[in-house]
C-alpha positions as CSV (number, residue, x, y, z in Angstrom):
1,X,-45.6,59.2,-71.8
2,X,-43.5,62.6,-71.3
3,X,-40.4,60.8,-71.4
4,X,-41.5,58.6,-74.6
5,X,-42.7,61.4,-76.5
6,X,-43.2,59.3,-79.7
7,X,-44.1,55.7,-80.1
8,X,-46.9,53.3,-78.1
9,X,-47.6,51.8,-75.0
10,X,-49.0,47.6,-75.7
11,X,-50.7,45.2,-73.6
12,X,-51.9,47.1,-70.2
13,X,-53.9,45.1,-68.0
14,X,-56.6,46.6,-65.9
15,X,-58.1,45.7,-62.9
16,X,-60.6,47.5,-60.7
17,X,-60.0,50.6,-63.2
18,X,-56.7,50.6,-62.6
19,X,-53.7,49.9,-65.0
20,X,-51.4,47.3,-63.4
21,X,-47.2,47.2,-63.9
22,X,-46.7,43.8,-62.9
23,X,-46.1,42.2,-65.7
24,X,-45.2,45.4,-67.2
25,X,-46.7,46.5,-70.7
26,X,-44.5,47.1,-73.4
27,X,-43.2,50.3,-74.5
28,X,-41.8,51.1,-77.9
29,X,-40.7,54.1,-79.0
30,X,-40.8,56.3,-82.3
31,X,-37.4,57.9,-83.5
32,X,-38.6,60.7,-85.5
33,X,-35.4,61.2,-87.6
34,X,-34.2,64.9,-88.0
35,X,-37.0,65.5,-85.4
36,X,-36.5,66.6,-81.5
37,X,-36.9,62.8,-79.9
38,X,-36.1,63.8,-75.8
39,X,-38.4,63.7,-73.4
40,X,-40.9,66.5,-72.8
41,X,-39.9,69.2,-70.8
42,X,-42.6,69.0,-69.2
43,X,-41.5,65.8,-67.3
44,X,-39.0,68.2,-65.1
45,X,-41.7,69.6,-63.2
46,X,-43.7,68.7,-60.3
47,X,-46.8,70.2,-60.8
48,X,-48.7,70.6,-63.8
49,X,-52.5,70.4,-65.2
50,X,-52.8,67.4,-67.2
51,X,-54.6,67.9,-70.7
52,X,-57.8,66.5,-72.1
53,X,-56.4,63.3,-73.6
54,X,-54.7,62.4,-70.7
55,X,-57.9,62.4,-68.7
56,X,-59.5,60.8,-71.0
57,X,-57.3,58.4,-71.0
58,X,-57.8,57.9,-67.0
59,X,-61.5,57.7,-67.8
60,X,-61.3,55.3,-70.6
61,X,-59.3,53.0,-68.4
62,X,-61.6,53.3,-65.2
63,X,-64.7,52.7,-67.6
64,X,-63.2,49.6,-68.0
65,X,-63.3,47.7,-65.3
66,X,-61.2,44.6,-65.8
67,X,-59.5,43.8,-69.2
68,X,-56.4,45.2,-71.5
69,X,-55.4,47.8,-73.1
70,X,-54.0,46.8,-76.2
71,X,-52.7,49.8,-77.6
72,X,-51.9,53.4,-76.1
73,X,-50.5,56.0,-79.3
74,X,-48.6,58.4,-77.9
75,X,-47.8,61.7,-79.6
76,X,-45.9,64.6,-78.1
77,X,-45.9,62.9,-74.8
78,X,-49.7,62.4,-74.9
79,X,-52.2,60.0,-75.8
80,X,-53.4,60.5,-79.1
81,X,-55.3,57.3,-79.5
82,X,-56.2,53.7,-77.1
83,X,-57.3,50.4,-78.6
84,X,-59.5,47.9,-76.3
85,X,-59.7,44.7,-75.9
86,X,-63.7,44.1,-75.6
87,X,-64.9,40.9,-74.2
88,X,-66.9,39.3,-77.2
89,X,-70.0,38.7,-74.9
90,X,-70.8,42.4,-74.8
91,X,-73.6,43.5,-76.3
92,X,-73.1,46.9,-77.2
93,X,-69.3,49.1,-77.4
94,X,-69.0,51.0,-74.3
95,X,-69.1,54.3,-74.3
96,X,-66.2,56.7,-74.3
97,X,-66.7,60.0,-72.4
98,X,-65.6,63.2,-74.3
């Protein structure tokens, strides 16, 4: 997401809580015309403490279980909003933490 910057992350599939790269999701980036569209310079170093959306992110993906991710909005190199695929049995939305 720190090298995207701007743009969205489709169809992730999760399994045991854990997004899965084979097949890999599709990535699609924003070109933000007259607008800094690099990575993040953030993605040069090797330690850093990740922000609020991205562990919410993590948790919204481990609360999951087994499914997809449809869509993951990405906005100065962070998730900024997620759309999940829900299975149509379930009774109720889950819950996001936050």
């Amino acid at each position: 997401m720190q090298r995207l910057n701007f743009g969205r992350i489709e169809d992730l599939i999760v399994r045991d809580g854990e997004p899965v790269f084979d097949p890999a999701p599709k990535v699609i980036q924003k070109v933000k015309i007259g607008s800094e569209n690099g990575p993040r310079p953030e993605l040069s170093c090797e330690d850093f403490l990740l922000k609020k959306q991205m562990i919410e992110l993590v948790e919204a993906i481990s609360d999951l279980g087994e499914g997809r991710v449809l869509t993951i909005d990405v906005k100065h190199g962070l998730p900024f909003a997620v759309e999940i695929e829900l299975e149509a049995s379930a009774d109720q939305p889950r819950r996001v933490r936050g």
